[in-house]
C-alpha positions as CSV (number, residue, x, y, z in Angstrom):
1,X,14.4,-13.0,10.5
2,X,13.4,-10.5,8.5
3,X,13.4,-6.6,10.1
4,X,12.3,-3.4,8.2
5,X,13.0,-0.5,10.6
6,X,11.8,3.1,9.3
7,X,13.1,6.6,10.7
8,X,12.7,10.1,9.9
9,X,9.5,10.6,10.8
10,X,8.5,13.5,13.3
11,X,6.0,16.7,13.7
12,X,6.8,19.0,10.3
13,X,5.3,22.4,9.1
14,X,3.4,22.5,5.8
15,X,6.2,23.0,2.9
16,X,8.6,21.9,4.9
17,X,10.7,18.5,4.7
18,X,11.5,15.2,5.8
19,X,13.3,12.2,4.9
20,X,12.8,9.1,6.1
21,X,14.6,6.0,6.2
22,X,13.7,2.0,6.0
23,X,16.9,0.3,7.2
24,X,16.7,-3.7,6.3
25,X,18.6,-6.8,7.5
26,X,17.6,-10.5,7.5
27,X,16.5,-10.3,3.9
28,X,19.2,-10.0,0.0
29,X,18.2,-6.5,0.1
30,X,19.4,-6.0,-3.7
31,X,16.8,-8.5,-5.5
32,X,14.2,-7.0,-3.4
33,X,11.5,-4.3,-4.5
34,X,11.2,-1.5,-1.8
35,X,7.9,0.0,-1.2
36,X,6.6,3.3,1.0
37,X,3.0,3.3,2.3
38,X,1.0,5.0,4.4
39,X,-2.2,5.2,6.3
40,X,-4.1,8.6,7.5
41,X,-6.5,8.5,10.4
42,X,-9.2,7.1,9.4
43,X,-7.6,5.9,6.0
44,X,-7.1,2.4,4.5
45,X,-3.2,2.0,3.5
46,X,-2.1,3.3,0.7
47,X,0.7,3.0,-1.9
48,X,2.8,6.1,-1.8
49,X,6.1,5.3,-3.8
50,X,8.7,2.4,-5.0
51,X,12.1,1.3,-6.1
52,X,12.2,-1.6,-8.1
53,X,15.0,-4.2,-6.8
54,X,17.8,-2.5,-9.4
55,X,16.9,0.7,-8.7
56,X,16.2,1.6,-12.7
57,X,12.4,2.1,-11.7
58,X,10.5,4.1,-9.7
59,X,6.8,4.3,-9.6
60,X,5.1,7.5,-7.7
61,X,1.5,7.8,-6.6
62,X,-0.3,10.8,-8.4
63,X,-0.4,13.1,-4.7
64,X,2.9,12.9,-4.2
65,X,4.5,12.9,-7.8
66,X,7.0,15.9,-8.1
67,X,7.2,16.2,-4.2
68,X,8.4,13.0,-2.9
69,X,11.5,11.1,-4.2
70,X,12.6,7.2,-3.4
71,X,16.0,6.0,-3.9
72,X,18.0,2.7,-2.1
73,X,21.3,2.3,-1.6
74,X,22.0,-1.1,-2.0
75,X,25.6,-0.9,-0.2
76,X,23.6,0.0,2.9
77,X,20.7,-1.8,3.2
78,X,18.6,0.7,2.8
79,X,15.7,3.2,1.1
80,X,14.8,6.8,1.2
81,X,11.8,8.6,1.2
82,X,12.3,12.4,0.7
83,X,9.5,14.4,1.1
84,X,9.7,17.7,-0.2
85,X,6.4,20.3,0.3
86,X,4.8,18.5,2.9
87,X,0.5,19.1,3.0
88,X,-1.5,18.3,6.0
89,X,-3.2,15.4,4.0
90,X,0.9,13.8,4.3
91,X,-0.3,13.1,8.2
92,X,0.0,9.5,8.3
93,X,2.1,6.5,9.7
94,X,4.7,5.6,7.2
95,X,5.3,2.1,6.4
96,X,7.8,0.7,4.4
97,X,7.5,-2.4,2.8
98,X,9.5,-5.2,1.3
99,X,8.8,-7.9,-2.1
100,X,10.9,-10.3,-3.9
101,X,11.8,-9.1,-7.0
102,X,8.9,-7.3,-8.2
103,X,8.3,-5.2,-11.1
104,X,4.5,-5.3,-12.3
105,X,3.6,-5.7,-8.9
106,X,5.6,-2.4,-7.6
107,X,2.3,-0.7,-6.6
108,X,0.3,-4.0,-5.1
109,X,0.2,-3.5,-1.4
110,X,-0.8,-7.3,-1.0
111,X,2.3,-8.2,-2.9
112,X,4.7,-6.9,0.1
113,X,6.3,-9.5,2.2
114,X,7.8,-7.8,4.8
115,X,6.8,-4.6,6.7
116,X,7.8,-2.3,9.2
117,X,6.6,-1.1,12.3
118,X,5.8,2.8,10.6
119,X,6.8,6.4,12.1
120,X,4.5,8.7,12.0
121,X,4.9,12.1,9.8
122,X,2.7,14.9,11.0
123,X,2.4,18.6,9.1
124,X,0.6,20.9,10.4
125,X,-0.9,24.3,8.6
């Protein structure tokens, strides 16, 4: 059985910082493409940033480019989210989010197998 569990996630000041964690078991983590999402109040879900299976690749959505950074360690299990200058339009429930392989489809929320349960990250002004 397949288990994405995120962490990290908690009440944060505007320009301050997180990390979060997606810790995954049940699944060959390496030949899989990580994913974060998230989704606002009020908000469809929405692609935030990825790790292609290998690690070369990342892919960044255009409000968080520059201030967020992804990164997996494969020896572990797991991926990062480090989120750097946190706005009040961050506040959302972060999911993270698991495909086979993947490459063109790094950004395609219905391409995601597996997802986690989400922690929330809120930053306030």
């Amino acid at each position: 059985q397949v288990q994405l569990v995120e962490s990290g996630g908690g009440p944060v000041q505007a320009g301050g910082s997180l990390r979060l964690s997606c810790a995954a078991s049940g699944l060959t983590f390496r030949s899989h493409t990580m994913g974060w999402f998230r989704q606002g109040p009020g908000k469809e879900r929405e692609f935030v940033a990825a790790i292609i299976w290998s690690g070369g690749s990342t892919s960044y959505a255009d409000s968080v480019k520059a201030r967020f950074t992804c990164s997996r360690d494969n020896a572990k299990n797991t991926v990062y989210l480090q989120m750097n200058s946190l706005k009040p339009e961050d506040t959302a429930v972060y999911y993270c989010a698991a495909q086979p392989w993947g490459s063109a489809t790094i950004r395609d929320i219905s391409a995601y197998a597996y997802w986690g349960q989400g922690t929330q990250v809120t930053v306030s002004s």
